[in-house]
N, C-alpha and C positions, 0 to 999 in steps of 0.2 A: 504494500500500500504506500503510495508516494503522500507525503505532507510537507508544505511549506509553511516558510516562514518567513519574514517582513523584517530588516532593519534598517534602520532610519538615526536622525539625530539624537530623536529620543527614547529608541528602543536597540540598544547597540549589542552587537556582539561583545564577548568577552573575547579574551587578548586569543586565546588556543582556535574557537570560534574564525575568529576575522582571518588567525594565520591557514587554517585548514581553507577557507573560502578562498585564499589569495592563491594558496597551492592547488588548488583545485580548478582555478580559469588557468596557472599557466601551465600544469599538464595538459588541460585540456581541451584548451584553444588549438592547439597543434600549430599546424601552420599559419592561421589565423592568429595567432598570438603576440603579445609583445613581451618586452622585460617586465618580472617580477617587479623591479622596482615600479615601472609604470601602471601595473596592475594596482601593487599598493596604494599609488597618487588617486587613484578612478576613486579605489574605495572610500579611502579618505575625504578624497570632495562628497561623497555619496552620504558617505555618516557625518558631516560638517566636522571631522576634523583638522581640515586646514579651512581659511578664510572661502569659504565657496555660499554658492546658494541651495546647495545640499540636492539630495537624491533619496533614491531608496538601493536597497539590495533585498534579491529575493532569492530565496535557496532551498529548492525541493528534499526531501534524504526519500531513500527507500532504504527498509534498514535499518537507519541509523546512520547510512552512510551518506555524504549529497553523492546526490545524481544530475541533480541541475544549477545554475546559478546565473541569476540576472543583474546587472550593475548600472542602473540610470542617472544621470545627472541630470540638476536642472539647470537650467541656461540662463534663467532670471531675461526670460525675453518672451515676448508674443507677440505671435502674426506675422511678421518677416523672418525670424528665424522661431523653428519648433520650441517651446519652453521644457522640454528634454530630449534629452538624447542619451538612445539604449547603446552605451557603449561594448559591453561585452554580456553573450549569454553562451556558453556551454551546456553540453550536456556528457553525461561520464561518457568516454570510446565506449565502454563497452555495453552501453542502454541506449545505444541511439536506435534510430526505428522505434522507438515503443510510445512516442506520443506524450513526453517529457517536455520536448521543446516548444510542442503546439499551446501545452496545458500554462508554460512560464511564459509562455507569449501572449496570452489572453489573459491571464492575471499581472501580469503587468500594464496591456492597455487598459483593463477594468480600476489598475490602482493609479496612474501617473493623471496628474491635472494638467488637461490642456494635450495639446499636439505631440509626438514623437517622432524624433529621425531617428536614421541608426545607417552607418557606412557597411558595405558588404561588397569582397572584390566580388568580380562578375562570373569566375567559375567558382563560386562557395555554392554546394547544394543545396544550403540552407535560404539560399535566396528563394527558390518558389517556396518553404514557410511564411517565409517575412509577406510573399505575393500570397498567400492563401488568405490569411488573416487581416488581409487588407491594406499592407502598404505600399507603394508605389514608385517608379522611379522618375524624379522629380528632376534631377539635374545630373550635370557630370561634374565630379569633383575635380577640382585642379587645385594641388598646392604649389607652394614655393615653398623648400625648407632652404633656411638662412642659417 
């Protein structure tokens, strides 16, 4: 039986908590993934640990163990740009296919206030979920890294 759970600024993980969640997007973001350190950053803005406009984190277990993890921030904006953005969501390698990702993907748009983006390269699989549940592809990103 999968059960989630919600944290935010004022419902936070404990320290063992947060490090299991952080180790847990960057096994299992895979290729998708960035440095553990940057995971940390996401969560941090997400729990109002550093100066941010905070977010949530949502984290499935089946078990006892996660299986899934969703990490949103908010943007402190509306109408021009989304006022969140689903940075990172996993699901464990080895429970993909069971309908994990669908279930954090709709309890995330059912919990986030207001509009959501979320970046996704264009051969990730997981891009027809993001298209089933309803979101769309609005623009093409371009950055400049300095």
């Amino acid at each position: 039986m999968i059960q989630t759970k919600a944290f935010n600024s004022t419902s936070k993980p404990n320290f063992k908590e947060k490090e299991s969640i952080i180790d847990f997007l960057f096994e299992n973001l895979q290729e998708y993934g960035d440095p553990r350190s940057d995971i940390e950053k996401c969560v941090d803005y997400a729990l109002k640990e550093t100066t941010s406009f905070g977010g949530f984190v949502l984290v499935s277990y089946s078990e006892k163990e996660i299986s899934g993890v969703v990490v949103v921030n908010q943007t402190g904006m509306k109408d021009y740009i989304p006022e969140n953005i689903l940075v990172y969501i996993a699901t464990h390698k080895n429970l993909r296919g069971k309908g994990i990702g669908k279930m954090l993907m709709q309890k995330t748009i059912d919990m986030a206030e207001g509009s959501i983006a979320l970046h996704v390269e264009p051969e990730n699989p997981a891009r027809f979920l993001y298209e089933k549940v309803g979101f769309s592809s609005k623009y093409i990103e371009m950055r400049l890294k300095k």
